[in-house]
C-alpha positions, 0 to 999 in steps of 0.5 A: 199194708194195702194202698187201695183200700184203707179197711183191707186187713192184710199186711202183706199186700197180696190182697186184690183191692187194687182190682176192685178199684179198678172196676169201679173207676171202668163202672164210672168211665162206663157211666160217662161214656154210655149214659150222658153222651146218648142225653147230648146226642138226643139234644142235637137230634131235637135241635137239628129237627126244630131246624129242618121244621123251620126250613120247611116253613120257610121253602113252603112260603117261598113256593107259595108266593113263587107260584103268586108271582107266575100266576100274577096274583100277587100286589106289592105296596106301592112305596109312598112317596111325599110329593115334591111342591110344586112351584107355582110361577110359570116356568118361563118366568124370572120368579121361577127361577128364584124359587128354584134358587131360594125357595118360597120365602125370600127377603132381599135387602140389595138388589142389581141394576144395569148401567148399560143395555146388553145386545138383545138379541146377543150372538155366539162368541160375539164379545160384549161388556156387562156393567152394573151396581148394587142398589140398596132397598130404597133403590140408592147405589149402594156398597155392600159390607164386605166384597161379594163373588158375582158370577154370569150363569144361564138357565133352561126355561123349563120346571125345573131350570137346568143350569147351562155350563156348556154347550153342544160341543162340550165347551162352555157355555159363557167364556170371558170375564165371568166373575167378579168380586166387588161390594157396589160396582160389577163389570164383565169384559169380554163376555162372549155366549158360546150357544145359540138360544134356540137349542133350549126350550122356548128357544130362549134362556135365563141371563143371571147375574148371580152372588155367590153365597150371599142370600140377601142380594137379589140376582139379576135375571134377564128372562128371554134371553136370546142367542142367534148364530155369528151375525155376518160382518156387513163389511164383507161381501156377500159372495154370489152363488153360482146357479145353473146358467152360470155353469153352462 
């Protein structure tokens, strides 16, 4: 009986159907092999060039605006920028500086008073006290609702201001007691400028007395603020320079 082809006739199984099968399977083999592989050769082919066509494309505008910028022909867009406003207060002037702080719109509810004047002109590392009091809208001591940080700071008369924190010699600016917490009466003892004025523009700078993150009191600002260097000791004798004739 034959295995390979159920029609053959021939029972003792010297028939060559075995050999047809064979073929037919080579014939199927042959078709895979020879006649799809060239259909996915050719796809790569089309893709490799639809990528050269486009790499030309993109080296031919390179060239083309190489040869722009060598030949100064080209212009870039300006990148528009939106301009920053302006303060409109003059730079040496306390108003300024509250707009720098806390822009155009402000409503103050407390504001800062004085007790005592400060040394004006101050001078470096000369220690001198700073007490003040919270006066509210109607200019009446007052006590704030809850305990507020008060610092001392200075600022460059200049648009716009520069906080100062130290001077030129890498230390701070203002050394001593320079913060404070309270809700109706501030005291700095012991404060002391560490840089004479005439280092910054105009040759003064901005005291400030400043609540730390509370908007609804106004700071204290002394405007011209002027730091000279150590005012000699009066008690001390001035010593005398020797001159020409006293060394001969």
């Amino acid at each position: 009986m034959c295995n390979f082809n159920p029609s053959c006739q021939v029972l003792d199984g010297n028939c060559k159907c075995y050999q047809s099968l064979a073929m037919i399977n080579n014939v199927a083999y042959s078709s895979q092999g020879y006649f799809m592989q060239p259909l996915t050769m050719l796809h790569i082919i089309n893709s490799v060039s639809n990528l050269n066509s486009l790499l030309e494309g993109t080296l031919a505008k390179i060239r083309e605006l190489n040869q722009k910028l060598f030949s100064n022909q080209v212009e870039f867009p300006l990148v528009s920028k939106t301009p920053a406003a302006e303060c409109p207060f003059s730079a040496a002037s306390k108003d300024s500086l509250l707009y720098h702080l806390y822009g155009s719109v402000n409503t103050f509810s407390y504001t800062i008073t004085l007790c005592d004047d400060i040394p004006k002109p101050a001078y470096k590392d000369r220690c001198f006290n700073i007490h003040a009091r919270i006066l509210d809208s109607r200019n009446n001591y007052a006590s704030l609702p809850n305990s507020v940080i008060f610092k001392l700071k200075m600022y460059t008369q200049e648009d716009p201001p520069k906080l100062i924190e130290t001077n030129m010699s890498g230390d701070l600016a203002i050394r001593g007691n320079i913060k404070v917490e309270s809700a109706s009466v501030i005291l700095f003892k012991k404060v002391a400028v560490c840089e004479v004025s005439s280092h910054f523009r105009n040759g003064s700078v901005f005291f400030v007395i400043l609540p730390e993150g509370n908007s609804s009191i106004k700071p204290y600002i002394i405007e011209d603020f002027v730091v000279r260097a150590r005012k000699p000791d009066a008690s001390q004798p001035e010593k005398k320079k020797k001159s020409a004739e006293d060394n001969e």
